[in-house]
mmCIF entry with sequence, helices, sheets and N, C-alpha, C, O atoms, coordinates in Angstrom:
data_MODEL
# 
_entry.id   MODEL 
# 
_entity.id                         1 
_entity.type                       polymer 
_entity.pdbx_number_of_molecules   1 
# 
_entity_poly.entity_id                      1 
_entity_poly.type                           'polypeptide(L)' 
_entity_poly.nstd_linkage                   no 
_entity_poly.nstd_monomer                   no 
_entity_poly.pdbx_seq_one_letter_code       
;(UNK)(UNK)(UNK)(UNK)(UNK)(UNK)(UNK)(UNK)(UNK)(UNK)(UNK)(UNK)(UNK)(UNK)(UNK)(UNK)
(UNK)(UNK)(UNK)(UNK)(UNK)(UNK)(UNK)(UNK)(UNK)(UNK)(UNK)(UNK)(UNK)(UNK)(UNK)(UNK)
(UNK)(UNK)(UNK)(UNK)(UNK)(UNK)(UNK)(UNK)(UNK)(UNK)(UNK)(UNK)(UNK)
;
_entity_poly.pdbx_seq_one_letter_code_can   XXXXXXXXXXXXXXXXXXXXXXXXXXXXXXXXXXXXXXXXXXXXX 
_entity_poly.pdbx_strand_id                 A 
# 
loop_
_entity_poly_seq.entity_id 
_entity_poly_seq.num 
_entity_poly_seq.mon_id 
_entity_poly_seq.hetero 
1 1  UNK n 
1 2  UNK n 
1 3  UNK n 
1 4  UNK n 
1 5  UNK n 
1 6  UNK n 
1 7  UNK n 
1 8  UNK n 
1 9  UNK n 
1 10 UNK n 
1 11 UNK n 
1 12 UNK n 
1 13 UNK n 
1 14 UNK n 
1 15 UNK n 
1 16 UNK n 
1 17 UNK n 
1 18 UNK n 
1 19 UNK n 
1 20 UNK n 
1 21 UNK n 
1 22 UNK n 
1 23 UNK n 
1 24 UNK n 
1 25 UNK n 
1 26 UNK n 
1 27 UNK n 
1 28 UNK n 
1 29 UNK n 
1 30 UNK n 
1 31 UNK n 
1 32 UNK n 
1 33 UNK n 
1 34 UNK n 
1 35 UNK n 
1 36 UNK n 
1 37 UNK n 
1 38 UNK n 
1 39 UNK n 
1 40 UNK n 
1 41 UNK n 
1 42 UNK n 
1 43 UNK n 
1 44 UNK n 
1 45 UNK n 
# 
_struct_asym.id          A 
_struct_asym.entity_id   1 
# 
_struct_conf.conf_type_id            HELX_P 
_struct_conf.id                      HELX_P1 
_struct_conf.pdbx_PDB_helix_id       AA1 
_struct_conf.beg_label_comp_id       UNK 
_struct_conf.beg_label_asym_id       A 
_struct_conf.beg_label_seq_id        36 
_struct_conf.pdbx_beg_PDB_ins_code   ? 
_struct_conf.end_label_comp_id       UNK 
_struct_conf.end_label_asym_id       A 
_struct_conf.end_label_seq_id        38 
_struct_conf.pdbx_end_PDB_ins_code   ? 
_struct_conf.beg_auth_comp_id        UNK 
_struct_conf.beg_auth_asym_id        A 
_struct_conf.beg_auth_seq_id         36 
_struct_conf.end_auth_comp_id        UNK 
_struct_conf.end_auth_asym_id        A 
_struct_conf.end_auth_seq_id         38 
_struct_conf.pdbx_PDB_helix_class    5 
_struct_conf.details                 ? 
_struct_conf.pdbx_PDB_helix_length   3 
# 
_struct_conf_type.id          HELX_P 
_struct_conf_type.criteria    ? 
_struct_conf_type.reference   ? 
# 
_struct_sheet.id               AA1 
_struct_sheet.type             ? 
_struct_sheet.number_strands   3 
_struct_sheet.details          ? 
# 
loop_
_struct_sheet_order.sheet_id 
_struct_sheet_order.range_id_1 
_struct_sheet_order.range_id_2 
_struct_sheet_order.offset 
_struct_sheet_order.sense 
AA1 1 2 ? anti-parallel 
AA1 2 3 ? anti-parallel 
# 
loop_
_struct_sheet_range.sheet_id 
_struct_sheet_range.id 
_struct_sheet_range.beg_label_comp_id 
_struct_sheet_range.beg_label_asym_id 
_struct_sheet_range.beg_label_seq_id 
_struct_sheet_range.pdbx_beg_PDB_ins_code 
_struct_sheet_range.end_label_comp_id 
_struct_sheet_range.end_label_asym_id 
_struct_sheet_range.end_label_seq_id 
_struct_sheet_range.pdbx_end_PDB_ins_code 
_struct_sheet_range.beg_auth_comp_id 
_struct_sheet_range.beg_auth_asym_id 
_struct_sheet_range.beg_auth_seq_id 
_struct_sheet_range.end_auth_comp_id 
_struct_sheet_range.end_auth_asym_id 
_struct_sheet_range.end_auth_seq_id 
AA1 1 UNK A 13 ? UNK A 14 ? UNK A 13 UNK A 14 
AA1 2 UNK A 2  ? UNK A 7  ? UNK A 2  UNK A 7  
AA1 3 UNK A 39 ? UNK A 44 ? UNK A 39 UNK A 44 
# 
loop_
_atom_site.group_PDB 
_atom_site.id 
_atom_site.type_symbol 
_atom_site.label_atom_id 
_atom_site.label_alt_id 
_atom_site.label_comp_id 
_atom_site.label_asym_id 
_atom_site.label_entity_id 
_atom_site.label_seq_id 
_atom_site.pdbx_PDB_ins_code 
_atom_site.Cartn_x 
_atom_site.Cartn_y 
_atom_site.Cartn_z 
_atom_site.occupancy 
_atom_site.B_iso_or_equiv 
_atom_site.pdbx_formal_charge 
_atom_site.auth_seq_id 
_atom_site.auth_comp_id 
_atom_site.auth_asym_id 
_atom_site.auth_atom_id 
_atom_site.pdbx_PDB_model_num 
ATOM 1   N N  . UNK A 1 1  ? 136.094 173.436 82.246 1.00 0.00 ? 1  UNK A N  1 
ATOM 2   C CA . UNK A 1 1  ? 135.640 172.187 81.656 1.00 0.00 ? 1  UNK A CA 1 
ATOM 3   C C  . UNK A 1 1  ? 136.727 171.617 80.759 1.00 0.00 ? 1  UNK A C  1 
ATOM 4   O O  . UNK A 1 1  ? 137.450 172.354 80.089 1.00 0.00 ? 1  UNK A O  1 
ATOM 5   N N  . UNK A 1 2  ? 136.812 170.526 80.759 1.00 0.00 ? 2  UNK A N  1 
ATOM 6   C CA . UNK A 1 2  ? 137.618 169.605 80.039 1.00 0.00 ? 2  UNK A CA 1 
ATOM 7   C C  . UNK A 1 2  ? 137.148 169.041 78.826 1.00 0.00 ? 2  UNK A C  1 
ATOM 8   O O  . UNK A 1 2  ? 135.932 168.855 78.789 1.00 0.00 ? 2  UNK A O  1 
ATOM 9   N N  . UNK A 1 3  ? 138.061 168.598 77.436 1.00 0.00 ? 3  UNK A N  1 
ATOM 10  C CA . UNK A 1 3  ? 137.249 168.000 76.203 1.00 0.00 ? 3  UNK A CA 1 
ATOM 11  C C  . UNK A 1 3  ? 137.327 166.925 76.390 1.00 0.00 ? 3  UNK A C  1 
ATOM 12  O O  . UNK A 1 3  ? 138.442 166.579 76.779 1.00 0.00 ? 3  UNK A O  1 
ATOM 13  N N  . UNK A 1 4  ? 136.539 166.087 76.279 1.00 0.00 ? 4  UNK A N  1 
ATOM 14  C CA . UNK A 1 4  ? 136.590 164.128 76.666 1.00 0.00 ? 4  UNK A CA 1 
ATOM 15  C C  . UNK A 1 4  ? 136.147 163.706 75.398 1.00 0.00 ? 4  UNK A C  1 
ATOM 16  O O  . UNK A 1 4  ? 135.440 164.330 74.607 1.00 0.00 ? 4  UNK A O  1 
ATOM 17  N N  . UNK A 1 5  ? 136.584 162.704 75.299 1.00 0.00 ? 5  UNK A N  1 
ATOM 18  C CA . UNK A 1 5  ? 135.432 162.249 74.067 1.00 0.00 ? 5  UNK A CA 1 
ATOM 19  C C  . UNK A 1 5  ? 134.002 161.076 74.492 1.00 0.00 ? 5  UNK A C  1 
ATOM 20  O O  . UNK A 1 5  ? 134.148 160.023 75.112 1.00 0.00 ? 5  UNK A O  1 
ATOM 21  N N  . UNK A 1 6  ? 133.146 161.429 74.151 1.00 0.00 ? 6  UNK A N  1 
ATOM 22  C CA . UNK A 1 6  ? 131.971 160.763 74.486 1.00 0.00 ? 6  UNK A CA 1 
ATOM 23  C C  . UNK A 1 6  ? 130.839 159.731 73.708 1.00 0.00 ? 6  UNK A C  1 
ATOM 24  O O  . UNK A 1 6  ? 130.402 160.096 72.617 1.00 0.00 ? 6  UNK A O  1 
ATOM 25  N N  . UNK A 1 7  ? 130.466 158.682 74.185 1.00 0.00 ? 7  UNK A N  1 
ATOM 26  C CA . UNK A 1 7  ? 129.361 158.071 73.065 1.00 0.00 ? 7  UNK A CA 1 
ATOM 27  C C  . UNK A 1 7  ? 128.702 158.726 72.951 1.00 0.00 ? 7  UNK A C  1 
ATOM 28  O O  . UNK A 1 7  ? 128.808 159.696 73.701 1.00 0.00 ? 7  UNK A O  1 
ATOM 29  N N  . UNK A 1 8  ? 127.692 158.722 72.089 1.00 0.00 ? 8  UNK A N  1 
ATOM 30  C CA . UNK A 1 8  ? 126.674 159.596 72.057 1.00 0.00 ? 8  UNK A CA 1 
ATOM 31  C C  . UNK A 1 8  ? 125.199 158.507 72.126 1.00 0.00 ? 8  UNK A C  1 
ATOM 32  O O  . UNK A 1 8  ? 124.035 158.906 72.162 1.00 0.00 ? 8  UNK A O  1 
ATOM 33  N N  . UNK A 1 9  ? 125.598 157.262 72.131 1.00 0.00 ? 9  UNK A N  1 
ATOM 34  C CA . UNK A 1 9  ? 124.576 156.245 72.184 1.00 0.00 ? 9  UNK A CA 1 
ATOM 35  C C  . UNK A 1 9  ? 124.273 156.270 73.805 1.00 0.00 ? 9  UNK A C  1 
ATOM 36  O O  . UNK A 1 9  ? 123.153 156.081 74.279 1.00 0.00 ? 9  UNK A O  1 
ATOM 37  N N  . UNK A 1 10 ? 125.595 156.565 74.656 1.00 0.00 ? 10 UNK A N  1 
ATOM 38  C CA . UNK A 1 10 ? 125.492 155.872 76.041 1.00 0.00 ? 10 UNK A CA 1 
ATOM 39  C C  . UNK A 1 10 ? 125.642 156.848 77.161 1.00 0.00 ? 10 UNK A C  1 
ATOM 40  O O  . UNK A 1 10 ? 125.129 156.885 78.280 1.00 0.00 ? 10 UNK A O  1 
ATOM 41  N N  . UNK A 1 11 ? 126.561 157.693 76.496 1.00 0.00 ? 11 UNK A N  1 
ATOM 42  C CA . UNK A 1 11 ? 126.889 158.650 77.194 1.00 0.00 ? 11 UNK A CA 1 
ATOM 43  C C  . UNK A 1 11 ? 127.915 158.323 78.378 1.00 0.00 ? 11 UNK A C  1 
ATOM 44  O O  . UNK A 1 11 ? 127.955 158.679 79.556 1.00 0.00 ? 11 UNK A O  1 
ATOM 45  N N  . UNK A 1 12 ? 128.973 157.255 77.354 1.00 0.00 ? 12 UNK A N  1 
ATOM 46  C CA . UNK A 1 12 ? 130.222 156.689 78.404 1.00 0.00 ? 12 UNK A CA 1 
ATOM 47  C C  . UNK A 1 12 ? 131.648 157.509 78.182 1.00 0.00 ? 12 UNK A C  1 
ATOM 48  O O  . UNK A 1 12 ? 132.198 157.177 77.131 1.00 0.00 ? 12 UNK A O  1 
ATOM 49  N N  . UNK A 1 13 ? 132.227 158.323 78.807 1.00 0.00 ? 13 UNK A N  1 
ATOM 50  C CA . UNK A 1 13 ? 133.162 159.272 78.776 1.00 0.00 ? 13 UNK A CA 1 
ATOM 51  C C  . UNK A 1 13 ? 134.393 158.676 78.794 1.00 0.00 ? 13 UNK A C  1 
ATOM 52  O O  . UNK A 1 13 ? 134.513 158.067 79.857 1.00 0.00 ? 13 UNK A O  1 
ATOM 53  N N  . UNK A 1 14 ? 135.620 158.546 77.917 1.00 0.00 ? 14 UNK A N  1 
ATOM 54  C CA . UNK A 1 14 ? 136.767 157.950 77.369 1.00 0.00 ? 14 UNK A CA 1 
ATOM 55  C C  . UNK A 1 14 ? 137.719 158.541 78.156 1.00 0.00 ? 14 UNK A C  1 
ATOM 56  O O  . UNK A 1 14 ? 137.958 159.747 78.085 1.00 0.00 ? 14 UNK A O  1 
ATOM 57  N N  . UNK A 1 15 ? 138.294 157.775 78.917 1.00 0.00 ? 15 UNK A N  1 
ATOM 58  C CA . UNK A 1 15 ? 139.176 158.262 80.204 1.00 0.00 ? 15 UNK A CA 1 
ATOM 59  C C  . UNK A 1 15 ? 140.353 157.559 80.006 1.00 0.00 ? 15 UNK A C  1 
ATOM 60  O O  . UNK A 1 15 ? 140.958 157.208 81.018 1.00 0.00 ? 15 UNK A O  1 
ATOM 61  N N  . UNK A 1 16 ? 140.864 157.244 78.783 1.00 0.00 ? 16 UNK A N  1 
ATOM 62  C CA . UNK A 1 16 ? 142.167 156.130 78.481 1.00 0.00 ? 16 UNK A CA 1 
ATOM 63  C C  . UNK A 1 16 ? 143.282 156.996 78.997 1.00 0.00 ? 16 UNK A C  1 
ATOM 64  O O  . UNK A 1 16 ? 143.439 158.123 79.467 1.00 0.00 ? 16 UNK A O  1 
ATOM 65  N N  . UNK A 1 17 ? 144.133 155.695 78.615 1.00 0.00 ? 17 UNK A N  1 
ATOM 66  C CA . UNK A 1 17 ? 145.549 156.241 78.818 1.00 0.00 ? 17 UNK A CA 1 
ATOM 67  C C  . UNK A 1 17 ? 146.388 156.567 77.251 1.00 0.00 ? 17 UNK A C  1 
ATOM 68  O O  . UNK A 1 17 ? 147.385 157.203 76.909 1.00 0.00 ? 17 UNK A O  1 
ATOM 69  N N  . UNK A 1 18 ? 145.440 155.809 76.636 1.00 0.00 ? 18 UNK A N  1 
ATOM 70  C CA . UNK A 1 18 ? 145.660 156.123 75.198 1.00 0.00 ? 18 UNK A CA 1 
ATOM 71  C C  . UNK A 1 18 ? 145.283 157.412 74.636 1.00 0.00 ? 18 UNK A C  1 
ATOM 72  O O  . UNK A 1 18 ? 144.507 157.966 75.415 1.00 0.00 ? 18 UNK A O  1 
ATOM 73  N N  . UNK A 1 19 ? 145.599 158.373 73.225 1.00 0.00 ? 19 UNK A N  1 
ATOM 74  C CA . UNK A 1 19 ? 145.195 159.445 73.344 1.00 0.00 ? 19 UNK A CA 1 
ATOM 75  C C  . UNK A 1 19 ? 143.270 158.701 72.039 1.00 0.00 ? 19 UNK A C  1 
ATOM 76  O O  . UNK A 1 19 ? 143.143 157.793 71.217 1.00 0.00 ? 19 UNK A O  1 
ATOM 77  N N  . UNK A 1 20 ? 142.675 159.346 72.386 1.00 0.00 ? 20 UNK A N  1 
ATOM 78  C CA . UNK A 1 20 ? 141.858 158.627 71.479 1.00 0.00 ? 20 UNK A CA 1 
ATOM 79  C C  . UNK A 1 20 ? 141.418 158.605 69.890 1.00 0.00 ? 20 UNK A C  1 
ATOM 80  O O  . UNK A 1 20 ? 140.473 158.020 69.362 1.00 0.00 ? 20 UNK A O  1 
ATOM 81  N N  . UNK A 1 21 ? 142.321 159.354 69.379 1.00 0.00 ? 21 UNK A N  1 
ATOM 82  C CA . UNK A 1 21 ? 142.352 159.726 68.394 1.00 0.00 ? 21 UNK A CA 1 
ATOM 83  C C  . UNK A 1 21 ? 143.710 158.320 67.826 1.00 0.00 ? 21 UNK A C  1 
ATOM 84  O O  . UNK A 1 21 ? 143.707 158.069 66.621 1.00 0.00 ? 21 UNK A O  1 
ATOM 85  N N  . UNK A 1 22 ? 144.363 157.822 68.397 1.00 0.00 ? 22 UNK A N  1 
ATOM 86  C CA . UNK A 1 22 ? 145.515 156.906 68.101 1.00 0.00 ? 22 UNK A CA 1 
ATOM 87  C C  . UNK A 1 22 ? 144.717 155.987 68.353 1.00 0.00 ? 22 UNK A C  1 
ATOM 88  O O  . UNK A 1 22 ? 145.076 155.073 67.610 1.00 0.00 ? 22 UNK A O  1 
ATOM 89  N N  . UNK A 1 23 ? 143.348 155.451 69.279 1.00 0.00 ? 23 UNK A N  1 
ATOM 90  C CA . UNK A 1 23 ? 143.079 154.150 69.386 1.00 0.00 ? 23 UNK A CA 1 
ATOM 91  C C  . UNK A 1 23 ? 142.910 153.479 67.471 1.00 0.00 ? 23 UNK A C  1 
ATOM 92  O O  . UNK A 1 23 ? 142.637 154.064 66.422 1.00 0.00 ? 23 UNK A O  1 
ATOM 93  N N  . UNK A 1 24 ? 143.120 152.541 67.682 1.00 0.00 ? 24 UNK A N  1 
ATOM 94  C CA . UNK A 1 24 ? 142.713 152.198 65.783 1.00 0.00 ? 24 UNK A CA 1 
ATOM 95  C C  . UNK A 1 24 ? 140.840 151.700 65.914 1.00 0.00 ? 24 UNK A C  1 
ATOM 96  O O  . UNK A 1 24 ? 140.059 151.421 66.824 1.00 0.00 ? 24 UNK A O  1 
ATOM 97  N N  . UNK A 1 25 ? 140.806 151.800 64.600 1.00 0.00 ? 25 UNK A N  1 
ATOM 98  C CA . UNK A 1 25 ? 138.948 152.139 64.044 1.00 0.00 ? 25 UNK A CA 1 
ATOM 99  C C  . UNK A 1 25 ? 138.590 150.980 64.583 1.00 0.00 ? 25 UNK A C  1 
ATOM 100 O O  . UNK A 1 25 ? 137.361 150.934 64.643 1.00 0.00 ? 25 UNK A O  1 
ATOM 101 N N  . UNK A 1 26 ? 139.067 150.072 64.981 1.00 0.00 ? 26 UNK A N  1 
ATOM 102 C CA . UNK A 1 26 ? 138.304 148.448 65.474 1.00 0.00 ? 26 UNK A CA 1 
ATOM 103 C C  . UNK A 1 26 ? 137.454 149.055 67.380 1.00 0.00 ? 26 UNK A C  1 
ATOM 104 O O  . UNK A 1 26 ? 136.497 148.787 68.106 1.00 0.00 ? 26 UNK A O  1 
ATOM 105 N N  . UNK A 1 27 ? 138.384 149.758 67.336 1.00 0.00 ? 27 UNK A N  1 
ATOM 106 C CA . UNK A 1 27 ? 137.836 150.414 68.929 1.00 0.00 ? 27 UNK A CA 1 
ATOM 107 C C  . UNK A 1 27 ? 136.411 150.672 69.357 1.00 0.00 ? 27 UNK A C  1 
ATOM 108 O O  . UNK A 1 27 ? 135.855 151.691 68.949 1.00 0.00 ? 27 UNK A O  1 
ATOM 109 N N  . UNK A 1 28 ? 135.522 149.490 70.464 1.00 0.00 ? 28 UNK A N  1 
ATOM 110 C CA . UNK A 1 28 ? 134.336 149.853 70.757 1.00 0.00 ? 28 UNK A CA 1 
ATOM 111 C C  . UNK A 1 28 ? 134.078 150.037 71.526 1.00 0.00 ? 28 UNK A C  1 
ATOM 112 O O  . UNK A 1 28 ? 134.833 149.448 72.300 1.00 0.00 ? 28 UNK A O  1 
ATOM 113 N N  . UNK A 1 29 ? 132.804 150.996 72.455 1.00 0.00 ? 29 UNK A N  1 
ATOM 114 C CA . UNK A 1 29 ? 132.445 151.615 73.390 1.00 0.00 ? 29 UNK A CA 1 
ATOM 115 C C  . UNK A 1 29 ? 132.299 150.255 74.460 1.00 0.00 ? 29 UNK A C  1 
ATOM 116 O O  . UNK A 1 29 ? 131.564 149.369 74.023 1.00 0.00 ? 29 UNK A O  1 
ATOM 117 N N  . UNK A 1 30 ? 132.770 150.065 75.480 1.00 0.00 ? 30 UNK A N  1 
ATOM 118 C CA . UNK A 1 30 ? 133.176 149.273 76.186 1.00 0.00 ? 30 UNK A CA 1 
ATOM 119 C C  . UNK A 1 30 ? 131.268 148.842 77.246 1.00 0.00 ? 30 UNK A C  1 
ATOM 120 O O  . UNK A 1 30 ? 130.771 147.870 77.814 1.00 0.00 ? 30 UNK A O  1 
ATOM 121 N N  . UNK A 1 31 ? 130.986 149.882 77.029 1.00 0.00 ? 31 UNK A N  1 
ATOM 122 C CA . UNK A 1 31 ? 129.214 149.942 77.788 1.00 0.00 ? 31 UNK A CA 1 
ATOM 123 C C  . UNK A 1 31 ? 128.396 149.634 76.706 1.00 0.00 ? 31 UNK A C  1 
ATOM 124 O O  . UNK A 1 31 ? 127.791 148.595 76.970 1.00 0.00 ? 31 UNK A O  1 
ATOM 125 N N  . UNK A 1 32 ? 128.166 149.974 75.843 1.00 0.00 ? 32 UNK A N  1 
ATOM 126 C CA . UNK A 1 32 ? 127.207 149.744 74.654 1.00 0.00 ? 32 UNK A CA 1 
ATOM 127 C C  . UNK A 1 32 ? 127.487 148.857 73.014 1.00 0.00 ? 32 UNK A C  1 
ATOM 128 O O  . UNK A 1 32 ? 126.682 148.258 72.302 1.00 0.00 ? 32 UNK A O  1 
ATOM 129 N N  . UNK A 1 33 ? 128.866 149.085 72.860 1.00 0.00 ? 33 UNK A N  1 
ATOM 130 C CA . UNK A 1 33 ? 129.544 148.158 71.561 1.00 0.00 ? 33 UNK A CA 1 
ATOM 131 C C  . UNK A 1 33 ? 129.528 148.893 70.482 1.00 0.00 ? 33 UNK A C  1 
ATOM 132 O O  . UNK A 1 33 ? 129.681 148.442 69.347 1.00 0.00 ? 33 UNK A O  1 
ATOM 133 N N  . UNK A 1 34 ? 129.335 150.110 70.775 1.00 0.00 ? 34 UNK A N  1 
ATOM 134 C CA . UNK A 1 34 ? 129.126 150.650 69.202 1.00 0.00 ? 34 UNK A CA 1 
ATOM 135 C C  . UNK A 1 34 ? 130.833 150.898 68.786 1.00 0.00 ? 34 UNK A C  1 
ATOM 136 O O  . UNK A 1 34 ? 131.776 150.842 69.576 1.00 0.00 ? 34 UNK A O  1 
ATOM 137 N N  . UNK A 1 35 ? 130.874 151.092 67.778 1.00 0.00 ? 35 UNK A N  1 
ATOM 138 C CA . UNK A 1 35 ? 132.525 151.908 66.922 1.00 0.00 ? 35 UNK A CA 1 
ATOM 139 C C  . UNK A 1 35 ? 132.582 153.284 67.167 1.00 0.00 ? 35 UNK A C  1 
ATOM 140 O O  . UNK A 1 35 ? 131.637 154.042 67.383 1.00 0.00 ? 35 UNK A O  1 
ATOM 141 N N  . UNK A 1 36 ? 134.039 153.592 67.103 1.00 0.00 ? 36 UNK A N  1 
ATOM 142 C CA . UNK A 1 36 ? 134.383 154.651 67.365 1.00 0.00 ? 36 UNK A CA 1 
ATOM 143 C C  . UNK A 1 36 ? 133.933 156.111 66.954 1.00 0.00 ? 36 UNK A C  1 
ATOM 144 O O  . UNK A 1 36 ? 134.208 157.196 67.466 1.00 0.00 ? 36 UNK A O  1 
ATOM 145 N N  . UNK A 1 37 ? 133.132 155.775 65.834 1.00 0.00 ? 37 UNK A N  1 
ATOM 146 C CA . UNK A 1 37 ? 132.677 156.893 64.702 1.00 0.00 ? 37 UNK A CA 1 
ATOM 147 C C  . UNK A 1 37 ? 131.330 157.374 66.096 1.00 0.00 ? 37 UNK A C  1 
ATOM 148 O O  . UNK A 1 37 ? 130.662 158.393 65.919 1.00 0.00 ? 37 UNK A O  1 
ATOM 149 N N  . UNK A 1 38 ? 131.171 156.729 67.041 1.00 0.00 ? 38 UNK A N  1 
ATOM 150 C CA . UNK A 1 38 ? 129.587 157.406 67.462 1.00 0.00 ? 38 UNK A CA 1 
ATOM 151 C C  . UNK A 1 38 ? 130.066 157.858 68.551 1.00 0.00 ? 38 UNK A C  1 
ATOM 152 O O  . UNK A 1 38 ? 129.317 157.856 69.529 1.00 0.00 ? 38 UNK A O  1 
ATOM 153 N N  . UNK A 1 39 ? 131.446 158.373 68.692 1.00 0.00 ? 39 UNK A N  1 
ATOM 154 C CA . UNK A 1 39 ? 132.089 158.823 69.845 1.00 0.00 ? 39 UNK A CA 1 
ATOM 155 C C  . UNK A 1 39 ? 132.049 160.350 69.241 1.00 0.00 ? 39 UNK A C  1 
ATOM 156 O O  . UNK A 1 39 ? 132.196 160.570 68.038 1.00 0.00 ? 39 UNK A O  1 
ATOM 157 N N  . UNK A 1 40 ? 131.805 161.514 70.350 1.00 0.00 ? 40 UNK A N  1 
ATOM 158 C CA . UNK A 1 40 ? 131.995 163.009 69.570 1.00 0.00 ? 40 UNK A CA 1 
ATOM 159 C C  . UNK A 1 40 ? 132.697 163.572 70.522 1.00 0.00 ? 40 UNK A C  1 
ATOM 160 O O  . UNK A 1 40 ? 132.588 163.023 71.618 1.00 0.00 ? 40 UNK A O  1 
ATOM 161 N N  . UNK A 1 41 ? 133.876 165.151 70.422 1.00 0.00 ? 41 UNK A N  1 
ATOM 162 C CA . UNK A 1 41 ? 134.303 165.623 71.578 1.00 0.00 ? 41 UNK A CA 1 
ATOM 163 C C  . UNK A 1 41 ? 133.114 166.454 72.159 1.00 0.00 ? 41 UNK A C  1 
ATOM 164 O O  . UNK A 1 41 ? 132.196 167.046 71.592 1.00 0.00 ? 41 UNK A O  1 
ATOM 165 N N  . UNK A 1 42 ? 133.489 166.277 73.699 1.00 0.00 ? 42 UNK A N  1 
ATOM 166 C CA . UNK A 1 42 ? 132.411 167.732 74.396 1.00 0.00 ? 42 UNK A CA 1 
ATOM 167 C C  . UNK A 1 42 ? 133.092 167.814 75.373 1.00 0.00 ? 42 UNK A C  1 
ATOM 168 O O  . UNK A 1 42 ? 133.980 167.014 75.667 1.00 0.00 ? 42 UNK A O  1 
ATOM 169 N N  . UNK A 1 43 ? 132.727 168.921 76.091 1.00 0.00 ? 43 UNK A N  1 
ATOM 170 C CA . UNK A 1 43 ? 132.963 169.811 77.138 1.00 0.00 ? 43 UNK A CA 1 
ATOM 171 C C  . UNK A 1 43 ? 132.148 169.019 78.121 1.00 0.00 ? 43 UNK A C  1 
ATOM 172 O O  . UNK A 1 43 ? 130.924 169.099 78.227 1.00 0.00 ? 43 UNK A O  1 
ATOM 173 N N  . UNK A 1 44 ? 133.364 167.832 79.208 1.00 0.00 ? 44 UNK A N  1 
ATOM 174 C CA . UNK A 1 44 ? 132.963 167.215 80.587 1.00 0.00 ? 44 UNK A CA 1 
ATOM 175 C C  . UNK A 1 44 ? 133.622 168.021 81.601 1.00 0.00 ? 44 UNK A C  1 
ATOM 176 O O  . UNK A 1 44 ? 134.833 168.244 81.583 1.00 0.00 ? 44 UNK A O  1 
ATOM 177 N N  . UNK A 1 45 ? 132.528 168.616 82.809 1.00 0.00 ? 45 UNK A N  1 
ATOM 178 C CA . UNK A 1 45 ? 133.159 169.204 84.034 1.00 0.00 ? 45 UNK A CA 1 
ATOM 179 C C  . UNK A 1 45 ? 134.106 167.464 84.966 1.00 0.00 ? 45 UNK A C  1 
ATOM 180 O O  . UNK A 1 45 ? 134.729 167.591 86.020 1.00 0.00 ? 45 UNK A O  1 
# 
C-alpha cells in the first residue's frame, strides 16, 4: 500500500505532480472545496 493524501469530506485521493505538502494553504479539494487542513495521510492500495 501506498501513503496518498486524502479528503476526508469526499474521499478524493491527491495524485499531483506537486508534492502535497509544498502545495500552499489556499489549496482546495478540487471535488468538494474544502482546504487543505481536511486532507489526512492513509494507506491507498
Amino acid at each position: 500500500m501506498a501513503k496518498k493524501w486524502v479528503c476526508c469530506v469526499c474521499n478524493y485521493v491527491y495524485d499531483g505532480e506537486i508534492d502535497f505538502e509544498k502545495l500552499g494553504d489556499d489549496y482546495m479539494c478540487p471535488i468538494c472545496g474544502v482546504d487543505k487542513s481536511f486532507f489526512e495521510l492513509r494507506d491507498v492500495e
